[in-house]
Backbone as numpy.savetxt, mean C-alpha at the origin, in Angstrom:
# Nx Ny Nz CAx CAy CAz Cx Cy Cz
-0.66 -27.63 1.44 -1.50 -26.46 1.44 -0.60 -25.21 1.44
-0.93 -24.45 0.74 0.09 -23.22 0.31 -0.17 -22.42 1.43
0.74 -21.38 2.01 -0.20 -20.25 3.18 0.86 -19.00 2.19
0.09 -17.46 3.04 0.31 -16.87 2.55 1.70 -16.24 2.58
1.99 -16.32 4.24 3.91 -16.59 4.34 4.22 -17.46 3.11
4.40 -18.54 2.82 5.11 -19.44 1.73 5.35 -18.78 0.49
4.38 -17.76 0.22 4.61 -16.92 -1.20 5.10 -15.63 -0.90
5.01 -15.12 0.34 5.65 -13.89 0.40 7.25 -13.87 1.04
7.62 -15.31 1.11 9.01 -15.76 1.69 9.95 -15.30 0.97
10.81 -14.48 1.09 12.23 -14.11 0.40 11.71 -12.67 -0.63
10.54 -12.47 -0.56 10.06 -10.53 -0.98 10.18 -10.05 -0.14
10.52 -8.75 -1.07 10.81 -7.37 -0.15 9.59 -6.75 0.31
9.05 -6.36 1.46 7.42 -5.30 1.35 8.29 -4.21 1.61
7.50 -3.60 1.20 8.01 -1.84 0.99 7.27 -0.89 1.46
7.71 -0.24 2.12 6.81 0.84 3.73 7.03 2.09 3.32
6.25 3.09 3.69 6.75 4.57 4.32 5.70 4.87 5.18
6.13 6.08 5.62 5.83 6.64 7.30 4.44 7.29 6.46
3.05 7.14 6.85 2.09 8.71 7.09 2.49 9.85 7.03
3.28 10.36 7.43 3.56 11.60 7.07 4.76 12.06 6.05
4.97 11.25 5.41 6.39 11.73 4.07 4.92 12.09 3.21
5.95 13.24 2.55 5.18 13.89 0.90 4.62 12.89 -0.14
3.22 12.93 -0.88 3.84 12.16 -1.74 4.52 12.28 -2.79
5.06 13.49 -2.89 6.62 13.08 -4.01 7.29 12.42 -3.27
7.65 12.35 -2.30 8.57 11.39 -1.58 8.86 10.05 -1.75
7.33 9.69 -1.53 6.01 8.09 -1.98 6.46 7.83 -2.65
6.16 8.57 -4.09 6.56 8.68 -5.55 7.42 8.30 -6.25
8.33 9.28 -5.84 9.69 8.96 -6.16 10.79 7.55 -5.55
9.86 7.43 -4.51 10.62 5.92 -3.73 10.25 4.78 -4.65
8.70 4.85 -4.79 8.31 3.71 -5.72 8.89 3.28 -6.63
8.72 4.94 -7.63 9.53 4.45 -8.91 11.62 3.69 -9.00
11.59 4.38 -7.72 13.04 3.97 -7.21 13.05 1.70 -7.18
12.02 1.91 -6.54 12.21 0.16 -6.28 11.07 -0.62 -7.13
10.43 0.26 -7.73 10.08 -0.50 -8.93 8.32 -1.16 -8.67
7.62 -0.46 -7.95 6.21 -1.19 -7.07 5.61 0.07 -7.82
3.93 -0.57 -7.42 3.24 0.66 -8.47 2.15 0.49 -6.92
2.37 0.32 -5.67 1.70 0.25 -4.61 2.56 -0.43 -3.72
2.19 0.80 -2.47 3.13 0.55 -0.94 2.39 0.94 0.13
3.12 -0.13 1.30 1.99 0.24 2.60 2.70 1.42 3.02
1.82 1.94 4.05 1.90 3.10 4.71 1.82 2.51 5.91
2.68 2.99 6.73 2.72 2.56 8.02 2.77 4.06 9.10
2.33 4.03 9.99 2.40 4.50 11.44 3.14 4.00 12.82
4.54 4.31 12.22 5.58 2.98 12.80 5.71 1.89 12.64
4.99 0.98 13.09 5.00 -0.24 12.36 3.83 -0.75 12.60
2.53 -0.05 12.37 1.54 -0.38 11.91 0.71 0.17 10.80
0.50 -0.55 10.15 -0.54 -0.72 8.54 -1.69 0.74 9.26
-1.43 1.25 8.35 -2.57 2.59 8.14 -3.33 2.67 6.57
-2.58 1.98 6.04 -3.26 2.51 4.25 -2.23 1.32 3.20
-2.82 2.34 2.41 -1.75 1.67 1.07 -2.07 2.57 -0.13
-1.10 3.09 -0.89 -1.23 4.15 -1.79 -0.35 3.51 -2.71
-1.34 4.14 -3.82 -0.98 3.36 -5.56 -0.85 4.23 -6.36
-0.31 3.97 -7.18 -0.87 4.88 -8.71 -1.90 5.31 -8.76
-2.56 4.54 -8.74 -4.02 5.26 -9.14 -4.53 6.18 -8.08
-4.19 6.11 -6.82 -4.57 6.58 -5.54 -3.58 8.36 -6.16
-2.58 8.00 -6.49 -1.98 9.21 -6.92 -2.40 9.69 -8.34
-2.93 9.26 -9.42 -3.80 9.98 -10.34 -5.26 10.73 -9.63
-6.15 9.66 -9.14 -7.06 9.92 -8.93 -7.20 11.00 -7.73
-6.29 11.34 -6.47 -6.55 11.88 -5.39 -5.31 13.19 -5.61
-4.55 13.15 -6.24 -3.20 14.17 -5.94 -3.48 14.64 -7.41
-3.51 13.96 -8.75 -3.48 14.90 -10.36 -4.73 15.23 -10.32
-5.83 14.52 -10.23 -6.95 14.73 -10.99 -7.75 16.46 -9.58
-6.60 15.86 -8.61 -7.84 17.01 -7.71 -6.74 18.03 -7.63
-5.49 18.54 -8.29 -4.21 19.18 -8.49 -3.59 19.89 -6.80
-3.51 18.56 -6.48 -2.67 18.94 -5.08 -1.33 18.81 -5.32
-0.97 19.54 -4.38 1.27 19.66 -4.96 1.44 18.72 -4.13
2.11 17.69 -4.59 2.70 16.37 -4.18 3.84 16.47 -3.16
4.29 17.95 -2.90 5.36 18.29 -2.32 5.16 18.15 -0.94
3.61 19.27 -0.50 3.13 19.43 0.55 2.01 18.59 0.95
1.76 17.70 0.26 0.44 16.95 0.48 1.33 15.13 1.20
0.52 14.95 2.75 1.18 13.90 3.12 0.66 12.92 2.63
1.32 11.60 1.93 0.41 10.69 1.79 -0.45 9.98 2.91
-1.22 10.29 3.72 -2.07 9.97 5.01 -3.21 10.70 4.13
-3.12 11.87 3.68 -4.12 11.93 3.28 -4.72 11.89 2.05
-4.25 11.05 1.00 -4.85 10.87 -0.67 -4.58 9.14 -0.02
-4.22 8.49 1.35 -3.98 7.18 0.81 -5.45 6.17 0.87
-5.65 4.84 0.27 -6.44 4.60 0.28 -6.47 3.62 1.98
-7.72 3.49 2.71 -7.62 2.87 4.35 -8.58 2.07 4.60
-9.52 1.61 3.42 -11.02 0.84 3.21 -9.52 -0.30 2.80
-8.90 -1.13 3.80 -8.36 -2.49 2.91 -8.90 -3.96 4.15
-8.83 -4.81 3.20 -9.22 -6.03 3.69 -7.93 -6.73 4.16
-7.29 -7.33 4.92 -6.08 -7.72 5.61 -7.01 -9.42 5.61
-5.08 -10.60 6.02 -5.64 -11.47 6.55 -4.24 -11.89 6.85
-4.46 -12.54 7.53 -3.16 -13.14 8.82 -2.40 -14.30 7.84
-0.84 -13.79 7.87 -0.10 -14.51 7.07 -0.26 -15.85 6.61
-0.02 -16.90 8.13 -0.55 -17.87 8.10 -2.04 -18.79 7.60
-2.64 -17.95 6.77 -4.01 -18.29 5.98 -3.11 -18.99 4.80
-4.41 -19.91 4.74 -4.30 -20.37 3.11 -4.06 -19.70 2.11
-4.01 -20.18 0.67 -4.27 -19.28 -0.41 -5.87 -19.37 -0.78
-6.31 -20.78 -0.66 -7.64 -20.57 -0.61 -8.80 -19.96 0.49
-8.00 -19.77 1.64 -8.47 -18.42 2.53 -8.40 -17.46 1.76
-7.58 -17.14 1.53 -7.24 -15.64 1.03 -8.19 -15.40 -0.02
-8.47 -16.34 -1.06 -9.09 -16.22 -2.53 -10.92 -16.36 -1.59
-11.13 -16.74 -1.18 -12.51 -16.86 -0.18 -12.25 -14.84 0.23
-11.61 -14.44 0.94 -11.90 -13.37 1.68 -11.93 -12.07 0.24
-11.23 -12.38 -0.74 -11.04 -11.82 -2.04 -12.83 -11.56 -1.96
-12.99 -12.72 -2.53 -14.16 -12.82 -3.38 -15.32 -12.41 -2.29
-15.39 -11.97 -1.16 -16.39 -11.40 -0.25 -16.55 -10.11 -0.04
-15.52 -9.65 -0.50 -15.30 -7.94 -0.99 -15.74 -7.63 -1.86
């Protein structure tokens, strides 16, 4: 039975703080190559901001990416599930959203 540790074994996750810019965000992403990263509050999960979270909330509504923290364009409606789940947990909690 696959769990969800077993596939995320030997990846990198990729963090920043609530309060960095998102040019900051931005520019980190494109640095390591992800088109979505968690946001943390030390070391707890607050959000997760994407591309699209940055078209749709920072271009389309023309906020300066300079002064705008990502805390607030990130997206915080997410569904979580405990490493140790299946993959067919996981694909069950998918599909209930």
């Amino acid at each position: 039975m696959v769990r969800i540790q077993d596939i995320l074994a030997g990846r990198n996750l990729f963090s920043v703080q609530v309060d960095q810019s998102v040019a900051d965000v931005a520019r980190y992403m494109a640095e390591v190559h992800v088109g979505a990263i968690l946001v943390l509050e030390r070391d707890e999960l607050r959000g997760l901001f994407s591309e699209r979270d940055l078209m749709t909330r920072v271009v389309v509504e023309r906020r300066n990416p300079e002064s705008t923290p990502v805390s607030e364009v990130m997206s915080t409606d997410l569904a979580t599930i405990d490493e140790a789940s299946t993959l067919e947990e996981a694909l069950e909690c998918m599909n209930e959203q």
